[in-house]
TITORVEX-459476 format. One record per residue: residue number from 1; residue in one letter; z, x, y of N, C-alpha, C, O in turn; chain. Coordinates in steps of 0.001 Angstrom, whole numbers. Layout:
<recs>
{NUM,'A',{Z,X,Y},{Z,X,Y},{Z,X,Y},{Z,X,Y},'A'}
...
</recs>
This chain:
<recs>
{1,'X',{0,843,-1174},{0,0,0},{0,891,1240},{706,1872,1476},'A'}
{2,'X',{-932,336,1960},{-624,1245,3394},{190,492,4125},{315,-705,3867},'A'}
{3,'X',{937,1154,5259},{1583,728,6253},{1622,1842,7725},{1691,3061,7879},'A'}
{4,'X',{1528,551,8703},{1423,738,9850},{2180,479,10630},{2445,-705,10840},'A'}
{5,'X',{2809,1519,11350},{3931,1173,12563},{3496,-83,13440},{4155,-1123,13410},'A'}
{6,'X',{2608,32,14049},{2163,-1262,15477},{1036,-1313,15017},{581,-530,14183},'A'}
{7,'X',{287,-2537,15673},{-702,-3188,15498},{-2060,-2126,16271},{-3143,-2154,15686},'A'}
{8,'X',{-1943,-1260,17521},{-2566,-403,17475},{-2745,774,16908},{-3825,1338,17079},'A'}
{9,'X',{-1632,1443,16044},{-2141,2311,14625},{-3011,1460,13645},{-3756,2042,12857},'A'}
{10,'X',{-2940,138,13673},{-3659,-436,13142},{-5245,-265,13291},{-6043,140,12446},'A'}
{11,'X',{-5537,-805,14966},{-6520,-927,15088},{-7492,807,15495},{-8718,875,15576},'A'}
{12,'X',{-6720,1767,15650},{-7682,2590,15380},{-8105,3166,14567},{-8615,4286,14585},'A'}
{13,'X',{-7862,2101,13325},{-8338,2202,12122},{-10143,1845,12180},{-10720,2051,11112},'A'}
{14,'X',{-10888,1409,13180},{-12140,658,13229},{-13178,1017,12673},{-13605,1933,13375},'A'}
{15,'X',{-13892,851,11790},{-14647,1504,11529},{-14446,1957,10077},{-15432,2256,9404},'A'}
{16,'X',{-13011,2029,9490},{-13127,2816,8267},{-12351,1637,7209},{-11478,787,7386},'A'}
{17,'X',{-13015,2000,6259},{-12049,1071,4855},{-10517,1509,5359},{-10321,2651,5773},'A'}
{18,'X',{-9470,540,5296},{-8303,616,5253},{-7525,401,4168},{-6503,1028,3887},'A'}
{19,'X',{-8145,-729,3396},{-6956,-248,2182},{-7847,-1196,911},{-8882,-1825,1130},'A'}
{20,'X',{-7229,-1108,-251},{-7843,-1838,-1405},{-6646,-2308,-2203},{-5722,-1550,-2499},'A'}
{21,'X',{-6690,-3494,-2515},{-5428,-4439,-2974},{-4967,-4063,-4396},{-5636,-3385,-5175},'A'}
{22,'X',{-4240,-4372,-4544},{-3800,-4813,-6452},{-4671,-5562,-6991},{-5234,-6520,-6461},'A'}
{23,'X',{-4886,-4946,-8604},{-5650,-6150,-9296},{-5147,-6995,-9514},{-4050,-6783,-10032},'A'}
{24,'X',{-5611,-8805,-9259},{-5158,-9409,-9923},{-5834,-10257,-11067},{-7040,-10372,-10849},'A'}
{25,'X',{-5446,-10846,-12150},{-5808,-11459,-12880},{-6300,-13084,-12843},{-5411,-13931,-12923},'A'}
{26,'X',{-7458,-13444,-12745},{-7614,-15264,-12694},{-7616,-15778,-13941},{-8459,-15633,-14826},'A'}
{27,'X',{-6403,-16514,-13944},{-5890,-17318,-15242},{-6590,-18643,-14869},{-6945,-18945,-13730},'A'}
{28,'X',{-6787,-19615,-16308},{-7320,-21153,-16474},{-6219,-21870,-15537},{-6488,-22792,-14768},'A'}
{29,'X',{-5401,-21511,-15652},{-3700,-22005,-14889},{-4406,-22532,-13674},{-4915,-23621,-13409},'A'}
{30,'X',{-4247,-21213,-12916},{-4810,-21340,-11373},{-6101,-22276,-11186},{-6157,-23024,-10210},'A'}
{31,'X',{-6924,-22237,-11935},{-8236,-22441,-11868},{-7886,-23791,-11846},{-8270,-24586,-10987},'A'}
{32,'X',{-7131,-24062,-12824},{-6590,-25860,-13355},{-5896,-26479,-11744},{-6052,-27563,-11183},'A'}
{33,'X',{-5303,-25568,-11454},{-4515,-26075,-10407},{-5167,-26191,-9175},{-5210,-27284,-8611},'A'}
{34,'X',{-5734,-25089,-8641},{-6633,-25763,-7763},{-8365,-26703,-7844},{-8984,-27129,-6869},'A'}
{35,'X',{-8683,-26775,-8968},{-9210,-28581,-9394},{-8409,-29560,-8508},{-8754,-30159,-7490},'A'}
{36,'X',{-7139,-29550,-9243},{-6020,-30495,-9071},{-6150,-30581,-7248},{-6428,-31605,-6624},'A'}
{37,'X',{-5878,-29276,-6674},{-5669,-29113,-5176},{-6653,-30155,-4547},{-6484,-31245,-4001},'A'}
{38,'X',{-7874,-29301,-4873},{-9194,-29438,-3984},{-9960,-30832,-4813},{-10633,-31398,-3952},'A'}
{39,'X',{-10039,-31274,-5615},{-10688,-32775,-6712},{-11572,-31918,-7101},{-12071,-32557,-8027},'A'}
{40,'X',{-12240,-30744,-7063},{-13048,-30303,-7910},{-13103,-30119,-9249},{-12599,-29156,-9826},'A'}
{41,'X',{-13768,-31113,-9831},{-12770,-30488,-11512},{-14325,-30471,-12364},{-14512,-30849,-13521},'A'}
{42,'X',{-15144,-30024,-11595},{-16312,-29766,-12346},{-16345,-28859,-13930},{-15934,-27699,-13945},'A'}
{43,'X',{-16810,-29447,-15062},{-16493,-28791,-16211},{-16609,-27401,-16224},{-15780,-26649,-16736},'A'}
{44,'X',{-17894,-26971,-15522},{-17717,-25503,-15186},{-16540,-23919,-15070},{-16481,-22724,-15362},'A'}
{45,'X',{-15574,-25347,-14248},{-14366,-24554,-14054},{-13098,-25532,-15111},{-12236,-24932,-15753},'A'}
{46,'X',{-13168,-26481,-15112},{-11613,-27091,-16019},{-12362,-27492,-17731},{-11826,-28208,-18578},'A'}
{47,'X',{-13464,-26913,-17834},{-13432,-27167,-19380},{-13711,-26418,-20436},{-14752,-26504,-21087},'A'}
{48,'X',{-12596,-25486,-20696},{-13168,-24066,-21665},{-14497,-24514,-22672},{-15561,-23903,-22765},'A'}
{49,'X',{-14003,-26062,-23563},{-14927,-25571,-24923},{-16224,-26040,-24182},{-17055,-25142,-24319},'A'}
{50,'X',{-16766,-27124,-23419},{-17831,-27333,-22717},{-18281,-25867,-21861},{-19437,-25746,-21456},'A'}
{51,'X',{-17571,-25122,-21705},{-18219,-23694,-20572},{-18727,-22904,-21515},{-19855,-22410,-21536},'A'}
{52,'X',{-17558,-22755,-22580},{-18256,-21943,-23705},{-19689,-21599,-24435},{-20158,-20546,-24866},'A'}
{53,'X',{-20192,-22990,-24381},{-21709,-23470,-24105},{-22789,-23244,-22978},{-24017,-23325,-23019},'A'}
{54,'X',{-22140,-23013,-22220},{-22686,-22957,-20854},{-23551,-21844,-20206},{-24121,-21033,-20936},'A'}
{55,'X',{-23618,-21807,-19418},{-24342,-20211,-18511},{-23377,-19293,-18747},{-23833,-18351,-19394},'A'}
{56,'X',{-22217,-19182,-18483},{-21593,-18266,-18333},{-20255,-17651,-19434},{-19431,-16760,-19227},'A'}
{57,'X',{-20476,-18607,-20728},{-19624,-18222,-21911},{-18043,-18908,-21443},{-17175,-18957,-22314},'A'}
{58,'X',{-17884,-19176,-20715},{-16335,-19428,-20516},{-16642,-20231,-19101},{-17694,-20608,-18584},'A'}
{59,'X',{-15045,-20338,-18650},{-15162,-20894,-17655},{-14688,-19992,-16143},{-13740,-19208,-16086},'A'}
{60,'X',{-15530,-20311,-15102},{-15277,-19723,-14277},{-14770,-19962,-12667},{-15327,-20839,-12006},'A'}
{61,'X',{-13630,-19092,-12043},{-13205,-19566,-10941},{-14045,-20341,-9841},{-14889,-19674,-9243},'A'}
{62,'X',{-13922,-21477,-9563},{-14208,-21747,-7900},{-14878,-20373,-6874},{-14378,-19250,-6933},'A'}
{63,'X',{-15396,-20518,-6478},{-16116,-19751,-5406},{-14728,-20082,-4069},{-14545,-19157,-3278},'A'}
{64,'X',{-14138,-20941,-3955},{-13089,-21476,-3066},{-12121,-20475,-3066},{-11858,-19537,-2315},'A'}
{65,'X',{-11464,-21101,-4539},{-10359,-20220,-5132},{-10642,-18812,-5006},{-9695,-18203,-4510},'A'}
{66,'X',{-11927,-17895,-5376},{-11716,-16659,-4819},{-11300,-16628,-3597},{-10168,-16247,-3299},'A'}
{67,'X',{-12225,-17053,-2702},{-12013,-16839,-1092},{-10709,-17370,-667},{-10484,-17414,542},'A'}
{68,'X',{-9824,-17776,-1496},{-8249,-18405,-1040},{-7448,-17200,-1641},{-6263,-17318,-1328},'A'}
{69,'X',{-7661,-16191,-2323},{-6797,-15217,-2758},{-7236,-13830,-1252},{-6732,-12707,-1210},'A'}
{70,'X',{-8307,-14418,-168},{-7998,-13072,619},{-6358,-12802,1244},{-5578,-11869,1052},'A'}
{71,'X',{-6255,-13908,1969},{-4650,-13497,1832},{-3793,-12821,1278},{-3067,-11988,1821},'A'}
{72,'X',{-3816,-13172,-1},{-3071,-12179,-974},{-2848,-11022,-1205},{-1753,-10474,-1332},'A'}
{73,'X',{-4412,-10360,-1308},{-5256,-9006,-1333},{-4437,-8485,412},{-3671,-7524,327},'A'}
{74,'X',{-4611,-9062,1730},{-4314,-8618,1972},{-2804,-8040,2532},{-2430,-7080,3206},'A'}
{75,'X',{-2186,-9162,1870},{-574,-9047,1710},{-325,-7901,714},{723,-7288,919},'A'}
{76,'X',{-1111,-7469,-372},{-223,-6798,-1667},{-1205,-5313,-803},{-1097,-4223,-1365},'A'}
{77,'X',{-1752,-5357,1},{-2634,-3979,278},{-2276,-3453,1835},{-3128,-2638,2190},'A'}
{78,'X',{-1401,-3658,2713},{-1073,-3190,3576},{26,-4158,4760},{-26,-5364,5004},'A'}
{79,'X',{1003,-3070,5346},{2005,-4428,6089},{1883,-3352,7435},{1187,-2339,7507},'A'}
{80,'X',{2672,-3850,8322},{2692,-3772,10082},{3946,-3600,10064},{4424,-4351,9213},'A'}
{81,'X',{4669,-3036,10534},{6063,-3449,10742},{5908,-4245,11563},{5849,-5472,11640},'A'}
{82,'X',{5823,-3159,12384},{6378,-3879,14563},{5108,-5134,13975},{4101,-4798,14599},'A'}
{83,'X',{4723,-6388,13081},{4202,-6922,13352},{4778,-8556,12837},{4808,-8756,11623},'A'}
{84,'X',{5088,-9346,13497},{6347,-10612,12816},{5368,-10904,12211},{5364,-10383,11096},'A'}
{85,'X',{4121,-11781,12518},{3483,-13119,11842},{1681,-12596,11643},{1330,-11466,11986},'A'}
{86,'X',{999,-13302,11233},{-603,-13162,11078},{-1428,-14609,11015},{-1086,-15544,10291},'A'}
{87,'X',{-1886,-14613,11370},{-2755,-15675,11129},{-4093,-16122,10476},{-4760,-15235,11008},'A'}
{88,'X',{-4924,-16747,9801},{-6197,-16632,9483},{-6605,-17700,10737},{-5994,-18741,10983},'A'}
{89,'X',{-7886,-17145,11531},{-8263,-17158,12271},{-9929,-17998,12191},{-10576,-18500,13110},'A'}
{90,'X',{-10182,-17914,11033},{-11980,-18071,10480},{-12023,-16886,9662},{-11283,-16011,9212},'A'}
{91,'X',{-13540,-17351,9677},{-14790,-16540,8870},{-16220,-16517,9678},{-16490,-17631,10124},'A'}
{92,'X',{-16870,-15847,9872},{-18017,-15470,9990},{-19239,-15537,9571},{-20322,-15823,10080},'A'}
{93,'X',{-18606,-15000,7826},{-19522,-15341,7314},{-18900,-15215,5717},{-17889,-14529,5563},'A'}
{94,'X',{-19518,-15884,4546},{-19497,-15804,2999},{-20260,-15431,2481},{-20967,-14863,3314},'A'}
{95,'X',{-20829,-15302,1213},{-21108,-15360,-161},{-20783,-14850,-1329},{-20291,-13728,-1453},'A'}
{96,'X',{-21025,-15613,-2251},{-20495,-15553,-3454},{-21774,-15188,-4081},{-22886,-15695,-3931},'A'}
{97,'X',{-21314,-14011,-4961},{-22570,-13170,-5507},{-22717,-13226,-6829},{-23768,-13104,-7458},'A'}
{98,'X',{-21499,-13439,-7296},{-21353,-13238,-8709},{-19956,-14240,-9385},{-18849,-14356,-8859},'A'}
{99,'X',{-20286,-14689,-10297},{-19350,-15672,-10875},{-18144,-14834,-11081},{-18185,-13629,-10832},'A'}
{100,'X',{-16948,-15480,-11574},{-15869,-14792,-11749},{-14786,-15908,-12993},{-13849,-16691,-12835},'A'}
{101,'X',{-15672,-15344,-14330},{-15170,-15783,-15648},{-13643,-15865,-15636},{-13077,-14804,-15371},'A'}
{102,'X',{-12753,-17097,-15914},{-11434,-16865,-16132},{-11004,-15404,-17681},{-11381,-15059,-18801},'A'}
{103,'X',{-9830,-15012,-16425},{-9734,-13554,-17111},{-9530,-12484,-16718},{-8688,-11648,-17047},'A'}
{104,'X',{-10797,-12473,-15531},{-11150,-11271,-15038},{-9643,-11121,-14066},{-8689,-11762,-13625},'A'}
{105,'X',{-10494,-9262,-14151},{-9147,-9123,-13048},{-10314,-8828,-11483},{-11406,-8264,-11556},'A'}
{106,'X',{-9715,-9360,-10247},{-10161,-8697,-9219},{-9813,-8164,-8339},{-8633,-7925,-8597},'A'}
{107,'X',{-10141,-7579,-6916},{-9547,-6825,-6039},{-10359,-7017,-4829},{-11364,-7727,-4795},'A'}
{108,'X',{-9938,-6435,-3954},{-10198,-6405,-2784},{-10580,-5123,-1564},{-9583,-4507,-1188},'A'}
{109,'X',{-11765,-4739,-1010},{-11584,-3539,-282},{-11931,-4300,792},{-12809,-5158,888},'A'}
{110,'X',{-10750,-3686,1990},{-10775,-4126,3261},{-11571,-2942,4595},{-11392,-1725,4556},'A'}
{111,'X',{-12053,-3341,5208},{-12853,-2615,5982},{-12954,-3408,7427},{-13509,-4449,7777},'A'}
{112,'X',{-12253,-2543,8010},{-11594,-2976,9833},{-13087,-3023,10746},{-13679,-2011,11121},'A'}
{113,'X',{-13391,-3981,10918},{-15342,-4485,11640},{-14566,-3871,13165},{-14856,-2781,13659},'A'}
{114,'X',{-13585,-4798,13721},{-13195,-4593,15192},{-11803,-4774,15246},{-11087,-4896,14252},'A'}
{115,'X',{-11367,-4794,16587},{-9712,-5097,16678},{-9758,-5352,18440},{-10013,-4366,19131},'A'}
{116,'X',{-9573,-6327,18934},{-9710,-6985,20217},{-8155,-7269,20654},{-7418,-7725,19780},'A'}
{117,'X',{-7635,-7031,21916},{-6603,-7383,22157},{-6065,-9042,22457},{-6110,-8997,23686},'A'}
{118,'X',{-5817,-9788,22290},{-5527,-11361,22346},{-4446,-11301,23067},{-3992,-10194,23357},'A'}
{119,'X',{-3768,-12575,23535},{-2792,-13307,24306},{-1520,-12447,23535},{-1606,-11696,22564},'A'}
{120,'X',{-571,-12752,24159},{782,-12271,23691},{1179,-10734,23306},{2259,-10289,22919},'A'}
{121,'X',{15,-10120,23532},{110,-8798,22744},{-567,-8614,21433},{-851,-7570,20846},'A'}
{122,'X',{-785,-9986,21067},{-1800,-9314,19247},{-3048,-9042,19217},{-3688,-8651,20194},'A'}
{123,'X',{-3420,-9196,18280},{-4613,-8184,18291},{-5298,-9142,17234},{-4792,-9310,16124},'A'}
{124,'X',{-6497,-9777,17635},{-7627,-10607,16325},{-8407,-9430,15484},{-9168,-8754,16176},'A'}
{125,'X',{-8365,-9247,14735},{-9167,-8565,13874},{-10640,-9055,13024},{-10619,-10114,12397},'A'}
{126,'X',{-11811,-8263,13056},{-12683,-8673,12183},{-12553,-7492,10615},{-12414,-6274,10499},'A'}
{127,'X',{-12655,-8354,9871},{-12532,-7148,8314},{-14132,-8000,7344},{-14701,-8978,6859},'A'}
{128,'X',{-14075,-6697,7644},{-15203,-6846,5804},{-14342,-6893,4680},{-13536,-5983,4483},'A'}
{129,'X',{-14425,-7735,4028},{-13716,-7657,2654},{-14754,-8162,1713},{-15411,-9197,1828},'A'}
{130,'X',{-14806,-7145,629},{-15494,-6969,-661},{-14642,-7234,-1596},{-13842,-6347,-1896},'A'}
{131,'X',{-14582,-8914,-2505},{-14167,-8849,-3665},{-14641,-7974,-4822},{-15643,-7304,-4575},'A'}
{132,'X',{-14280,-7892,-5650},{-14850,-6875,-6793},{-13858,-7614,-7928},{-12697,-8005,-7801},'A'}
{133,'X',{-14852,-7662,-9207},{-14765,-7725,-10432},{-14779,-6608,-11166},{-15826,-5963,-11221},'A'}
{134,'X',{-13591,-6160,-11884},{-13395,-5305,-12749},{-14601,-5292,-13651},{-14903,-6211,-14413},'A'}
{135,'X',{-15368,-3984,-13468},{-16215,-3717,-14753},{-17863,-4287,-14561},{-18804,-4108,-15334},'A'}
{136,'X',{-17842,-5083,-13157},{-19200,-5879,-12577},{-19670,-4704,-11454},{-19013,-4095,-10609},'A'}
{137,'X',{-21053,-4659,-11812},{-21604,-3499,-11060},{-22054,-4459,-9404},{-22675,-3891,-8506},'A'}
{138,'X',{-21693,-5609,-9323},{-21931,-6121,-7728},{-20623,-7120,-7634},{-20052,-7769,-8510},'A'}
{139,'X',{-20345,-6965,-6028},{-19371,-7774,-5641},{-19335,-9351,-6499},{-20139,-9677,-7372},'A'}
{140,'X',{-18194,-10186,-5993},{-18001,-11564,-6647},{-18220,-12344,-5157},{-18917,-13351,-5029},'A'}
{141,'X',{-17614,-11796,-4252},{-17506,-12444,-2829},{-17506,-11295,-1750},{-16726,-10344,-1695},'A'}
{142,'X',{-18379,-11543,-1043},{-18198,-10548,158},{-17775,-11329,1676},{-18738,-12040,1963},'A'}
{143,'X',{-16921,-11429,2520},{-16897,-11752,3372},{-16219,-11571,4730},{-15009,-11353,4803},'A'}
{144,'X',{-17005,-11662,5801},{-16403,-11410,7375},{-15031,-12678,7526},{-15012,-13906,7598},'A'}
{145,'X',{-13941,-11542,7523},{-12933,-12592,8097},{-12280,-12708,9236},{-12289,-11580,9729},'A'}
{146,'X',{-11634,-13544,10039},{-11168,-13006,11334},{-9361,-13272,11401},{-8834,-14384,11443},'A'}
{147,'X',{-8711,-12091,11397},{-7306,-12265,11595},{-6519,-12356,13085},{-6843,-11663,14050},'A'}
{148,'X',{-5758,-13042,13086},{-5115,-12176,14250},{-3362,-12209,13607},{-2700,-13044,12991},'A'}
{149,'X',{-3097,-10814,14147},{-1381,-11014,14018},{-905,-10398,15391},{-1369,-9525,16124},'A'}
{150,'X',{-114,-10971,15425},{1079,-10315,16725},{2100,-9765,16538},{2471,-9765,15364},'A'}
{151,'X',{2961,-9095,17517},{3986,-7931,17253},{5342,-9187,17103},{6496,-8825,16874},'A'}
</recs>
């Protein structure tokens, strides 16, 4: 994990990868549960022996559900002190490149686009973040996100 005193050691990070998360694992669990969340319960994702058959041998996460674990990635991959709170702010931009079979493990590389000063003292951030699938020679999700946190 990296860590950063203030939000401007942060930001003259610009320009360079800053950090890459923990793997984590996507269980049927999760997958089940956010169906449940979002009403998506397309067999694709909530029906092993029907997927099994399918395009993709099994069943595979939401394109959603990835893009709802950036948070995570970037909670388990770097903290601020001098920084209380964060916010998700938007996106820019998505896509989903590659399916992501329940199972897999994935991760996250973060890459600091800009860092703008905002109201109160914080700072909005743009990051490239590249999901990655263990063992998949192309991303699962690539996407522009926009943070802001304050001190």
């Amino acid at each position: 994990m990296k860590t950063f005193q203030t939000l401007p050691d942060l930001a003259a990070c610009v320009g360079q990868e800053v950090a890459v998360s923990d793997w984590i694992t996507i269980t049927q669990q999760q997958v089940n549960l956010f169906a449940e969340a979002t009403g998506d319960h397309q067999w694709i994702h909530v029906d092993p022996e029907k997927a099994a058959a399918g395009p993709f041998g099994a069943t595979i996460a939401h394109g959603y559900l990835t893009l709802s674990l950036l948070p995570r990635f970037f909670e388990s991959s770097m903290e601020i002190i001098e920084s209380r709170m964060g916010v998700n702010y938007g996106l820019n931009k998505v896509r989903f490149m590659a399916p992501v079979v329940v199972g897999s493990r994935l991760r996250a590389r973060m890459k600091l686009l800009s860092a703008q000063p905002i109201e109160a003292g914080g700072l909005q951030m743009a990051w490239d973040v590249t999901v990655e699938r263990e063992g998949a020679a192309k991303p699962v999700c690539v996407a522009e996100a926009l943070v802001r946190r304050y001190p």
